[in-house]
N, C-alpha and C positions, 0 to 999 in steps of 0.2 A: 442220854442228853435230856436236858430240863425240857418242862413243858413250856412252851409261849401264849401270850393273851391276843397277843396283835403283831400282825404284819404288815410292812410296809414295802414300797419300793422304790429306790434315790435312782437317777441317771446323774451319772457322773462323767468328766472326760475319760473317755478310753484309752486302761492303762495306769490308772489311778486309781482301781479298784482297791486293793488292799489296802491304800493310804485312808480312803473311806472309812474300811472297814475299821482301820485300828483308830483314827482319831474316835468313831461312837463309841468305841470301848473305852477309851482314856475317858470321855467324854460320861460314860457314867448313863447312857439312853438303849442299852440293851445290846444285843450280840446282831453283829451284821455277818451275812458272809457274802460272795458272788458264785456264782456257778462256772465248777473250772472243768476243765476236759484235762482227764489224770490221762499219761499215754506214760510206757515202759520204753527205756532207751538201752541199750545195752552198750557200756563205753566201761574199755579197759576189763573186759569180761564180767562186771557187775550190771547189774540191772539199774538204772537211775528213775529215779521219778520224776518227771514234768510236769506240771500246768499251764496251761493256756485257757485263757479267761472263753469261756462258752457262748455266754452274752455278754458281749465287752459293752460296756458302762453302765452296767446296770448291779445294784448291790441291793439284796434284802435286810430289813430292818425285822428284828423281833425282841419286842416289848415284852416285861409281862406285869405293866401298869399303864393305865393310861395317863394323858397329861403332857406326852412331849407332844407338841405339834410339826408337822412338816418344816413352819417357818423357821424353828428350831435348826432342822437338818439342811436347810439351805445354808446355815453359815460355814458347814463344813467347808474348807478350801478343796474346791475340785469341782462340788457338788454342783450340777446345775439347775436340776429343779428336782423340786420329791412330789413322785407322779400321783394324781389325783384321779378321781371318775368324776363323770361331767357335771352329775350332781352337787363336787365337792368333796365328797367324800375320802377321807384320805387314806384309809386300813383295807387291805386286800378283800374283797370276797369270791364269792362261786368259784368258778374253774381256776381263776389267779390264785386264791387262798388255798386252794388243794395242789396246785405246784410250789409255791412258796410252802409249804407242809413236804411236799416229796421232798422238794431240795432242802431242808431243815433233816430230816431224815436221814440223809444224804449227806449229812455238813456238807454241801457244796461243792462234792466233787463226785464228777460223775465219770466213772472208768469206762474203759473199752468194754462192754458185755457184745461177744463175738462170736458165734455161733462158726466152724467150719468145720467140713467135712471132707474125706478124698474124698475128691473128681470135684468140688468147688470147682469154675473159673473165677480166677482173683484178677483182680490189675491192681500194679505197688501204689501204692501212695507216697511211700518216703525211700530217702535212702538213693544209691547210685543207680538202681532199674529201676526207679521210676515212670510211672505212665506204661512201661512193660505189662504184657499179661500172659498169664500161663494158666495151671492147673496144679492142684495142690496132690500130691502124689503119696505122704504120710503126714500126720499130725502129731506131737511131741507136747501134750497138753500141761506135765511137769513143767518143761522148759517155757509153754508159752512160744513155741517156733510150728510154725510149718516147713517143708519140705516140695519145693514147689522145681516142676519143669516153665521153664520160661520159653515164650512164641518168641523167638528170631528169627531173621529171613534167612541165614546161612547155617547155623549151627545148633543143634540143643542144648541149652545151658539149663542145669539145675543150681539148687544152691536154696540153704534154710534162710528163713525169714521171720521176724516177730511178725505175732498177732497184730500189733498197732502199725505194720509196714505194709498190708493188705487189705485188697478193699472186696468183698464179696460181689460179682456181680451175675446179676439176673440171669438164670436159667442154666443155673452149675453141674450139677449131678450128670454124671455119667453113667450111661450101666452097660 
């Protein structure tokens, strides 16, 4: 991926991120993208890819000239102000310009990095167990599944599960 001069960042209405992004492209004022959270779905036995926007309304701008101003990126339709520091100043710096760099890095999507081990406690996040929670009993790291016993008050239910269907919670390991 190119190098950038400047970064910027538009708050937009939420949901309108990518229409953002593609008019500054059309537009000819450098490559935008937002920060999407990629999750793996499994439907019809394939894997599908998702996005869901990370920071909904928010889209970075990267230049590598100067010369377009903010007041520029307000005409975009959606946009509703391109955020500033109180100085004025309108191009990212410190800690903001080193995440606006990671997520450039990144192109803007940032995947499940998921750490599980057996004897994790998980509780589901998606899916028909939801809010359920068990203990992951084998991991299938090809697959992207775990193999988890589910806590019900009557019955033990097992049953695999994606990575992005599980949420790790504190104090897992069994020995």
């Amino acid at each position: 991926m190119e190098r950038f001069e400047q970064a910027r960042c538009l708050f937009c209405e939420t949901g309108k991120e990518k229409r953002v992004v593609h008019a500054i492209g059309e537009n000819g004022w450098g490559r935008a993208i937002f920060a999407r959270r990629i999750r793996y779905i499994k439907r019809n036995r394939e894997w599908e890819k998702i996005e869901f926007p990370l920071l909904p309304g928010y889209v970075f701008v990267y230049t590598e000239r100067e010369g377009i101003r903010n007041t520029e990126y307000q005409k975009i339709p959606h946009v509703i102000r391109a955020l500033r520091y109180e100085d004025g100043q309108e191009e990212l710096t410190g800690n903001d310009l080193k995440f606006a760099d990671w997520l450039w890095r990144m192109n803007g999507e940032i995947g499940v990095i998921q750490t599980v081990r057996v004897g994790d406690r998980i509780e589901v996040a998606d899916g028909t167990f939801r809010e359920l929670h068990g203990t992951i009993e084998h991991v299938n790291r090809r697959q992207r599944k775990v193999y988890v016993t589910l806590d019900t008050q009557s019955i033990s239910m097992h049953t695999w599960l994606a990575y992005e269907q599980v949420e790790r919670i504190d104090g897992g390991i069994k020995e």
